[in-house]
Structure formats: C-alpha cells, structure tokens
C-alpha positions, 0 to 999 in steps of 0.5 A: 499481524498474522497472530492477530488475524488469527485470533480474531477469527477463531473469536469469530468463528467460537461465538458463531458456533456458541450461537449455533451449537447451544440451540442446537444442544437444547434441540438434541436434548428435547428431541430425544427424549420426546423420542423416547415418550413417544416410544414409550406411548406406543408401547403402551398402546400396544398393551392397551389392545391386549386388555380386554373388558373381561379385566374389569370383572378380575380376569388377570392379564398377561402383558406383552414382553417390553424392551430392554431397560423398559418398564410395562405395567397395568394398573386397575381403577385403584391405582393397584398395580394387576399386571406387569412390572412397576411400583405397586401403587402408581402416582404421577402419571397414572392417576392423571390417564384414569381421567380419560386422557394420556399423561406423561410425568418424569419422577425419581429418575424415571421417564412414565408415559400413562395411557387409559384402557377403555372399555365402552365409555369407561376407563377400567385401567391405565397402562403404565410405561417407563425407562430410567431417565438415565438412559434417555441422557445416556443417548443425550451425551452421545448426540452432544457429544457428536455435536461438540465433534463437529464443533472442533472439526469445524474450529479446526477448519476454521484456524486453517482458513484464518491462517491461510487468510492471515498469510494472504493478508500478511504478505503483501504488508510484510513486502510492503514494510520491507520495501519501506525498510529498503527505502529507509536504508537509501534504496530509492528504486525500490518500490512496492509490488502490486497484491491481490487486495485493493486496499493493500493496493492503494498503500502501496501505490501511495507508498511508490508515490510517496518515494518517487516525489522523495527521489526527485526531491533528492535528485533536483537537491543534488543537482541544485548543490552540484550547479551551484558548485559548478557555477559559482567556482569559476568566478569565485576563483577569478575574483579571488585572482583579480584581488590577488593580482591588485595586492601584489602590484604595488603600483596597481591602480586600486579603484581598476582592481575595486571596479573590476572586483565590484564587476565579477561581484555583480556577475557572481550574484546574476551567477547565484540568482540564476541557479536558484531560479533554476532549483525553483523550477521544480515547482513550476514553470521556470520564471523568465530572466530580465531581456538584455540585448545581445550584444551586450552579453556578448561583450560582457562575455568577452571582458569576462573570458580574455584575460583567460584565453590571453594567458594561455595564448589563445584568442577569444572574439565575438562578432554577430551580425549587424541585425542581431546585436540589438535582439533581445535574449533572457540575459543572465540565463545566456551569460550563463549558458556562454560562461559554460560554453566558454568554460568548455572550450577553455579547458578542451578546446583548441586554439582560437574560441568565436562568439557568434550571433545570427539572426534567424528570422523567427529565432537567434542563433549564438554559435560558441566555436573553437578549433579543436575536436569534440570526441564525445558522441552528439547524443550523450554529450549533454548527460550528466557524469559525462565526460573528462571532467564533473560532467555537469556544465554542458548538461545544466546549460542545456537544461538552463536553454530549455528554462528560456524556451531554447535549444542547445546542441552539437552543431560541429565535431571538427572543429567544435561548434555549439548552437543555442537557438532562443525563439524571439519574443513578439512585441507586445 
C-alpha cells in the first residue's frame, strides 16, 4: 500500500514535471540566444555610429574594442572585409544587411548579427558581429542544468509529501486489517477505530457492523444450544427413568407406563418448539404460544413435578383462585417458564413448593413459592452464569416471560417467592 501510493505519485509528479520542464528547457534555449543576437546587434550599432561617410570615399576606420569571445568587424559594399576582425569575404548575414535591413544568420558554429551602415540614403557598409555558438550553449547548459536542479528538489519533495501521505493513508487500512485478523482469531470485541478519511471511515464502520451482527449472531446460537440443553435434559431424564422404572417392574401395567411416556413425549416436543420459538425471536417479534387456561398448565405442572418433590419427601401443591383458573395464558411458554421455576426450587429450595395463580385485574399473577431462602441479590439473580449451577434457567425463563409480554421476578427472599405477571389478552 504505502510502496504503491508512492509510486503512483512520483509517477505523477515525473509527468508533470516532464510536462512543465521540457517547454520550459525550449524557453530557456530561445530566450538566451535571442539575449545573446540581441547583445550582439547592440554591439553593432555601437560601431555603426563610429563609421562616418568619410568611408565610403576609403578613409580607413577604427572599430571599437569588442567584448570577450565577440567578434566586431566592417565590411565595405563588396563584402571586402575594411576593418576589424572576421573572415575576409562575408556571407550570410552580411550580404542580406547591405539591402537596407538587420540580419541575423548562424553558420559554422558562429552566432553573426549583420547591421547596415547608411550614409544618406545609401547603404556604404555593413557592420558584422559575432560570438561562437558554443558559448551561447555553454550558458544553455547551465540554465538546464539549473532547471534539471530544480526538477529533482522538487522530485524529492515530492517523495517525501507521497511517503507522508502514504503513511496517513496506510495506517488507518493496516489498523483496520489488524482488527480484521484479531476478529478472525475469535476477538469479537475488537473494533475499528475512527481515521481522519471518510472513506476509510465508512470501512470501518461497515467493518464494526459487520462484526457486531456476527457476535449477536454467535451469541444468540450459544444461548440457543445452552436453552436447549437446559430444557431438554430434564424431560429427557424422567422419560428415560418412567421407561426404566416400567421395565424393571414386571408387574407394571405397560399401557400406564406407554401412556405416561407418551405424555412427557408430548411435553418434550411443547419443550423443543418452544426453544425454537424462542431462537427465532432474533428475527423478529416473538411469535405468541397457543392460549391455554390456567389451570390446565397448573395441573399438567403438578402431574409432571410430584413424583419428584415426593421422593425427596417434599410437597408439591397448586391452588389459584376460583376466577383465575379459567383465564387464558400462552401455554407452553408458561409450562416452560413453571418447569423452571420448579426446577429451581427442587434443586435449592426447602420443604414444601405452592403453585399459585391471582387474578389482577388487568393481569394474572402465577406465584412459584417454597420455603427456603433465596441468597442471590434480586438484581443479579436472572444474569446468565449466575448462581450454583449453568446459571441459564432463571435467565432464559425471564427472557421466555418478556416474549408473552410478561414480567418475571424476585417478589421474596425469605422464603423464596417468584411472580410472573402476563397482562390479559382483550376479547376480540
């Protein structure tokens, strides 16, 4: 990345300045040796003004010294060089001023300015100045030279700007494949940290959505495998001790012990549609369980828990008051949100367990009591990993109670109470 933002802008920068340095080069080359023609026609006009008329009757004339590596020379009508220093028979240029008019040649390596010398209305000579082209080129190379200086001050300029823009650049897409390898590597808190580039920004803001939806999708699949567990261990287990129990008594009626095992299969497959409901609820609003009456699941509870509160000498009753029994409650999201309850209080509660069920009104009431204490702070009992055991139960009834527009909690420490209050449905 950095490497080939780099290049990229040397490229850049080497074109435009290709672009830019070439016209210029030309520029610098025309401009110094038009300097240098027009030096050299000053020059000549200088010795114009030393020729006078007497010249064209013979007089002989002295020219005025010339400068360094300059050549200043008279030349009559003839081309015949009079005066000065040049060849002895001019061409080019000095042929072309004797028509009235300065001219300008460049042969044999020489830089010639031509300048006519009048007297009246006649041209009686031509002065003729000039300087090796050589040296024009010599103060050429110098000025590209300078330019080419120039050039690589500001090629160099140019690579640190692109390497201090390559790092700006780089970094935030380096963090960015960092956090990328750390979310690969199963660190589902790590997310991207804001740049100052926009673009880079919206990456990474895709990116942390991106992993937020991957770690709820992660987290609602643990908690489906950890409910399901949960839920379906305990049925599993007294299905299992039912079909035991009827095989080793050989005088076990086998049609109780089918019809029984035929009734905690039922009720494992309510358990098992009702943890998929509840894993589907990612989706979307949690679908609402068949109605069933209360006091249907309060029994069906009861023939489900007695035998197990009986053999370890414990009580198991349900009562709910004569106008409650008939209201209407999400079934099997109650059985399982009881099942728990019960669960609960089989394994850390005390001596006799009441199911009960008050109507209030606007709500129904299903207390799940027994007579041992609850150690557990209310705020924290519900949190998952809480607790003596998987710490799943209480937390997945409570979220099974908010799917049925309910509320489950700690009413009572001593001794312990829950309370899940349903709202009542309106008739339609």
């Amino acid at each position: 990345m950095r490497a080939r933002v780099v290049r990229v802008a040397l490229v850049a920068a080497t074109v435009a300045l290709i672009l830019l340095a070439v016209p210029l080069a030309v520029a610098v080359r025309y401009a110094f040796f038009a300097d240098e023609g027009g030096e050299l026609e000053r020059d000549a006009m200088a010795a114009v003004v030393q020729v006078g008329p007497e010249f064209a009757t013979g007089d002989p004339v002295e020219l005025h010294a010339a400068r360094p590596g300059e050549g200043l020379a008279l030349y009559d009508t003839a081309g015949r060089l009079r005066a000065g220093a040049g060849p002895a028979h001019a061409g080019g240029a000095v042929p072309r001023a004797l028509t009235g008019s300065v001219a300008q040649s460049r042969s044999d390596g020489e830089l010639v300015v031509a300048v006519p010398v009048s007297s009246g209305e006649q041209v009686i000579g031509v002065i003729r100045a000039s300087t090796r082209a050589s040296t024009v080129w010599a103060r050429v190379l110098w000025g590209w030279a300078a330019l080419l200086g120039l050039c690589l001050v500001a090629l160099g300029a140019a690579v640190i700007v692109a390497r201090r823009q390559a790092s700006i650049l780089a970094a935030p897409l380096e963090a960015l494949a960092g956090t990328s390898l750390a979310v690969a590597d199963g660190d589902l808190t790590a997310r991207a940290e804001p740049s100052t580039i926009a673009e880079i920004d919206e990456v990474a803001r895709a990116h942390n959505t991106m992993v937020d939806r991957l770690a709820q999708l992660l987290e609602h699949e643990r908690h489906f495998t950890a409910n399901a567990s949960h839920q379906l261990r305990t049925p599993l287990a007294g299905l299992q001790l039912g079909l035991e129990a009827a095989l080793a008594d050989p005088d076990a009626d086998p049609r109780a012990a089918l019809a029984e095992a035929a009734e905690r299969s039922r009720h494992l497959d309510h358990t098992i549609e009702e943890v998929l409901r509840l894993a589907r609820s990612g989706a979307g609003p949690l679908p609402m369980a068949r109605e069933q009456s209360a006091e249907d699941v309060l029994e069906a509870a009861g023939h489900r828990w007695h035998g197990a509160f009986a053999e370890d000498g414990r009580r198991l009753t349900t009562t709910w008051e004569p106008q409650a029994g008939g209201l209407e409650v999400p079934g099997r999201t109650v059985e399982q949100i009881v099942d728990i309850l019960l669960d609960n209080a089989h394994r850390h509660g005390r001596g006799t367990v009441t199911l009960t069920v008050r109507d209030l009104g606007t709500a129904i009431a299903l207390d799940v009591a027994d007579e041992g204490t609850a150690d557990l702070d209310p705020q924290v009992i519900f949190q998952r990993g809480i607790g003596e055991g998987s710490g799943i139960g209480l937390a997945l009834a409570r979220q099974l109670a908010a799917g049925a527009d309910g509320r489950l909690s700690l009413t009572s420490t001593a001794p312990t109470r829950f309370t899940l209050l349903l709202p009542l449905r309106e008739e339609p």
